[in-house]
C-alpha positions as a printed Julia matrix, in Angstrom:
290×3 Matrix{Float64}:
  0.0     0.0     0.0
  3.02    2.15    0.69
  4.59    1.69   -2.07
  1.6     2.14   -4.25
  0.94    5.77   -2.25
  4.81    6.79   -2.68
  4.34    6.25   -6.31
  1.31    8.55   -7.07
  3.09   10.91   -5.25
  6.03   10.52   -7.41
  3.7    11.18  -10.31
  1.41   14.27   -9.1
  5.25   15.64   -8.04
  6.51   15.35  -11.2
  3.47   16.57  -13.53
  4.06   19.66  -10.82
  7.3    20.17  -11.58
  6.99   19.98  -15.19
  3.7    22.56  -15.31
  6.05   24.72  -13.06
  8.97   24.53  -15.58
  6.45   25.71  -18.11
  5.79   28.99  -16.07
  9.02   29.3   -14.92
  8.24   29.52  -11.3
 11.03   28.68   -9.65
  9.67   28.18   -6.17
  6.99   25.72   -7.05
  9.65   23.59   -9.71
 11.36   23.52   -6.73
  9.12   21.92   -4.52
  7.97   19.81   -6.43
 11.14   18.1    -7.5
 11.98   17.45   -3.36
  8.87   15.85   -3.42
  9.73   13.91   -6.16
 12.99   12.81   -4.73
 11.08   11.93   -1.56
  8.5    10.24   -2.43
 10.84    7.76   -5.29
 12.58    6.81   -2.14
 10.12    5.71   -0.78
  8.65    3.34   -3.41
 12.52    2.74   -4.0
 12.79    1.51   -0.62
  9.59   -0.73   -0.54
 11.53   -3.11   -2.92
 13.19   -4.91   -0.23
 13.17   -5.82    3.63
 15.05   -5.93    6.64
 14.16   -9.19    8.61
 15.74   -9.08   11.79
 18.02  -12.14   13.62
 16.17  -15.1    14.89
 12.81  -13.78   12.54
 11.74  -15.51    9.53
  9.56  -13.72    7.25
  6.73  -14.56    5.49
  5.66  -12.9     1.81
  1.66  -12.44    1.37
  1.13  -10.71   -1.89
 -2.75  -10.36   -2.19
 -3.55  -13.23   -0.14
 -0.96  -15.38   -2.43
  1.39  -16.47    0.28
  4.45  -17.69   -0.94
  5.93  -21.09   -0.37
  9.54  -19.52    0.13
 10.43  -17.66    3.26
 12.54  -14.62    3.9
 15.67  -15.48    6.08
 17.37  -13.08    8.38
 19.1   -10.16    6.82
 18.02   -8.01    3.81
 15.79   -9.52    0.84
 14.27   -7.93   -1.96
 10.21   -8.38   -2.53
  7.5    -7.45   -4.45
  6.59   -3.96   -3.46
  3.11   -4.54   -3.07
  3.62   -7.82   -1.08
  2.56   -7.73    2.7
  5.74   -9.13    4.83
  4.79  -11.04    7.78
  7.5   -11.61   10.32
  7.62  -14.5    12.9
 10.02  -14.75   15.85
 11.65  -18.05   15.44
 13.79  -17.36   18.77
 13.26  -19.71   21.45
 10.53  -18.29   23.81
  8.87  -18.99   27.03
  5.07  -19.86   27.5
  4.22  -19.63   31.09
  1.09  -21.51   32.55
 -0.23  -21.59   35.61
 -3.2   -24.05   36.15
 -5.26  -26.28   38.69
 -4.66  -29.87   37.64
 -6.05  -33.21   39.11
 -4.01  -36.02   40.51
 -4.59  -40.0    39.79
 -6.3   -39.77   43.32
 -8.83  -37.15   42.33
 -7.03  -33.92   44.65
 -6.89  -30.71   42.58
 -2.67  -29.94   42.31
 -1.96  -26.04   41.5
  1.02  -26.2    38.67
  3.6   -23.68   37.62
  4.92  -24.59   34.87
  6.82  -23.29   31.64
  7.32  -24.48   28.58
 10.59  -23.5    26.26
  9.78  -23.6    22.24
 10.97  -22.27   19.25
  9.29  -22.1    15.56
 11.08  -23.71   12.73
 12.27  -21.11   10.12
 10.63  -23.67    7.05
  7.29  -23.91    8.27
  6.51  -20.18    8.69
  4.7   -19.6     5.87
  2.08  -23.23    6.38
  1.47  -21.61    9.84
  0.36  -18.45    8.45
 -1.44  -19.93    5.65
 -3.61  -22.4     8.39
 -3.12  -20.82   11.39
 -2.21  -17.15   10.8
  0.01  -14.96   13.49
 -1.54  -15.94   16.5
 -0.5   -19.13   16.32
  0.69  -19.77   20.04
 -2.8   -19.24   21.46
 -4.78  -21.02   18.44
 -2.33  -23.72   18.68
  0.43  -24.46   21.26
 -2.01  -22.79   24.45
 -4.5   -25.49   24.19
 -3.11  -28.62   23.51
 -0.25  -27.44   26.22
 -2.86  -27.3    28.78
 -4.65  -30.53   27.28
 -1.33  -32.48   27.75
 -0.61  -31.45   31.05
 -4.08  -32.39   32.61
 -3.61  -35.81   30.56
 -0.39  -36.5    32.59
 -1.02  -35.22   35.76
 -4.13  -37.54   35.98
 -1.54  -40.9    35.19
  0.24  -39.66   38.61
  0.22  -39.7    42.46
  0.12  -36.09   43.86
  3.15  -37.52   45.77
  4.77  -37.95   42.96
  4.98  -34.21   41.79
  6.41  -33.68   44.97
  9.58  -36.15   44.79
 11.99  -37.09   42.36
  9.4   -38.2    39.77
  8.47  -34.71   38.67
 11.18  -35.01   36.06
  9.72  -38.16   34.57
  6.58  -36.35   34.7
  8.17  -33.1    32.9
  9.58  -35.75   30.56
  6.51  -37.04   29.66
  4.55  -33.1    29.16
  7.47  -32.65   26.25
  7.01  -36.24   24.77
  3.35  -36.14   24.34
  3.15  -32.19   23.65
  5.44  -32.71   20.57
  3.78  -35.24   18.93
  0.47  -32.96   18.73
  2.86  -29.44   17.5
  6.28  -30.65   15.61
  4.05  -31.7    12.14
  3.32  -27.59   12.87
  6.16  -26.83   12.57
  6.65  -26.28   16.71
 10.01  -27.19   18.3
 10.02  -27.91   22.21
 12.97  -27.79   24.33
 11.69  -28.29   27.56
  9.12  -28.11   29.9
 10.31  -26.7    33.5
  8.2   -26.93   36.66
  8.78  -24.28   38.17
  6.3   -25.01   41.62
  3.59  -27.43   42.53
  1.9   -26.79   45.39
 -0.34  -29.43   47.18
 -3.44  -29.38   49.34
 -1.81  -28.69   53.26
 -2.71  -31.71   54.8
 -1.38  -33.53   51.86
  2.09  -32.13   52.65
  2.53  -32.47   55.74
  1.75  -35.69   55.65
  3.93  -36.45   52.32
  6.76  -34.66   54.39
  6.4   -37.17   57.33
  6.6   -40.13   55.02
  9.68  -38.84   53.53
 11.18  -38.17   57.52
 10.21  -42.05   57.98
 11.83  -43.24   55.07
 15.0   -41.5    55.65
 14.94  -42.52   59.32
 14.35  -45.69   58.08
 17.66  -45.79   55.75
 19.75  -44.28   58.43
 18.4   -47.47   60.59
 19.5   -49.86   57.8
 22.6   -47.77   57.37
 23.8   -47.99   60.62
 22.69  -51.72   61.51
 24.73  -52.45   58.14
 27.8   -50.7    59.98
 27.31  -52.59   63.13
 27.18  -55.88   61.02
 30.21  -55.19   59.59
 32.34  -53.9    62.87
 31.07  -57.52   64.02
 31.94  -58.88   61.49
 35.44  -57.66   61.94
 35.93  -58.46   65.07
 34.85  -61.59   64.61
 37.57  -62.56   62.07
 40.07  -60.59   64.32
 39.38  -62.54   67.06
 39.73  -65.83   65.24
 43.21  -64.45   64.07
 44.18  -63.95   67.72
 43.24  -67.71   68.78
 44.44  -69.13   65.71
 47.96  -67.57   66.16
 47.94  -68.73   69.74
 46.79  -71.98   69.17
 49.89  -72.56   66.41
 52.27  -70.54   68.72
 51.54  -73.26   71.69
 51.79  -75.85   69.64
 55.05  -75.13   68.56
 56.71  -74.25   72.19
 58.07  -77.61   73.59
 59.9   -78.37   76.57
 63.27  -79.0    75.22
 63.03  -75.38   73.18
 62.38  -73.83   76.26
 65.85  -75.1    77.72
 67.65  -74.75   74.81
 66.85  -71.14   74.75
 67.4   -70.57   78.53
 71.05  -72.01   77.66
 71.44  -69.49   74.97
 70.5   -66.62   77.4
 72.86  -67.65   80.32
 76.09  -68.36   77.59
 75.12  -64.41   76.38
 75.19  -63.14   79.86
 78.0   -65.14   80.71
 79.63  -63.44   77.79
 79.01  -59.88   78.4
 81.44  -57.9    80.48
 79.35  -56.91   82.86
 79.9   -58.42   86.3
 77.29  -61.28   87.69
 76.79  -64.16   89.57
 75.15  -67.47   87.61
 73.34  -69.83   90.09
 72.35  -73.49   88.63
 68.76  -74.42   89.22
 68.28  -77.14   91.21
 68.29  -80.77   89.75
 69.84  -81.99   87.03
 67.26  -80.34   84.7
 67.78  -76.93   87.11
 68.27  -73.93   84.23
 70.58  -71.34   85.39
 69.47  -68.97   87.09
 71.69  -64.98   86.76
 71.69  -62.22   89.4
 73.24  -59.2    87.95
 75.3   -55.8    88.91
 77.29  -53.24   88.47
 80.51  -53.55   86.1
């Protein structure tokens, strides 16, 4: 439309300047060549576009939309095409909604959901869907999903670890329904759940319960074991005695007792050796001073 305004301006401008240049006013000429310059600019400049990074843009030239779409950057176009621009960045879609449990209890759900549209399928979007394609499309069957799998679960369970299988699940089934649109997820974050009260505290004590319960099992394991221990320790202990008193005999003990009287009998410093009595008597050394 701009274009098509710029260029009966362009006209009316010059016929202007030309009836002035036939009455030599100067003034008027004048005039009306600056608005001839102007206005060929700007039906010059309605021959291309400037789509910005992480758009895609989409030509619609009298409700002909074409099947090629404008990438980021500068492209020319028909000057009386319409240029539709979609952000193909990834954005966030923030929900916040009352969903029920596989109990039946009513679960209040933050959640957010990262997605992105592809840069190809711009122009089928805006041919079925049009601009608004987030709340036509992606809104609804977002909080569709969600219900769906909130329903297959315990309210417990989007209070423990399994709210990532459950987050998992939201992005699995969600992008069946939205990538044949053309719809990209990346990820669907929740950001808070919060329960019925009396649900929570009572989900809280059966979490205290099982971790008392593991510290129990934890620590009877590490008594077990100490015993355990001990138990083989000891063993070691009577074994070694029991192989230690076998091998101790009589004549070793006096065989050894001679040994220790012919070293102190040896060593310079000054004694007295008395033999035991009887002829099996071992000697028996009082010492003192050199």
């Amino acid at each position: 439309m701009l274009f098509i305004i710029a260029t009966l301006a362009a006209f009316i401008a010059a016929l202007v300047y030309f009836s002035a240049k036939k009455r030599f006013n100067k003034s008027e000429s004048t005039f009306a060549f600056i608005g001839l310059i102007v206005a060929a600019i700007i039906a010059v400049m309605q021959c291309w576009t400037i789509i910005p990074a992480g758009h895609v843009g989409v030509v619609d030239f009298l409700g002909n939309v074409s099947d090629n779409t404008l990438k980021p950057g500068v492209n020319l176009v028909n000057p009386m095409a319409n240029v539709v621009k979609f952000d193909a960045r990834t954005q966030e879609l923030k929900e916040t909604m009352n969903v029920p449990s596989k109990e039946g209890l009513t679960v209040t759900l933050e959640i957010s959901l990262l997605y992105s549209l592809s840069f190809d399928y711009a122009n089928r979007i805006y041919k079925t869907v049009g601009e608004n394609y987030v709340e036509t499309i992606l809104v609804p069957q977002f909080r569709s999903v969600v219900r769906g799998v909130t329903a297959n679960y315990d309210a417990k369970a989007l209070y423990t670890a399994e709210r990532e299988a459950l987050a998992n699940r939201i992005e699995q089934d969600l992008s069946k329904l939205v990538k044949s649109r053309g719809i990209t997820l990346e990820a669907a974050a929740l950001r808070q759940i919060t329960l019925p009260p009396g649900l929570t505290a009572s989900i809280e004590e059966k979490l205290k319960a099982d971790q008392e319960s593991q510290r129990m099992q934890f620590v009877l394991l590490k008594e077990s074991q100490e015993a355990e221990r001990k138990r083989i320790e000891a063993k070691g202990i009577a074994d070694f005695q029991d192989i230690v008193s076998k091998g101790i005999s009589e004549q070793l003990l006096k065989w050894k007792g001679i040994e220790a009287t012919e070293k102190l009998a040896a060593s310079a410093n000054s004694k007295v050796v008395i033999i035991g009595s009887g002829k099996e008597g071992l000697p028996v050394i009082l010492g003192g001073d050199k």
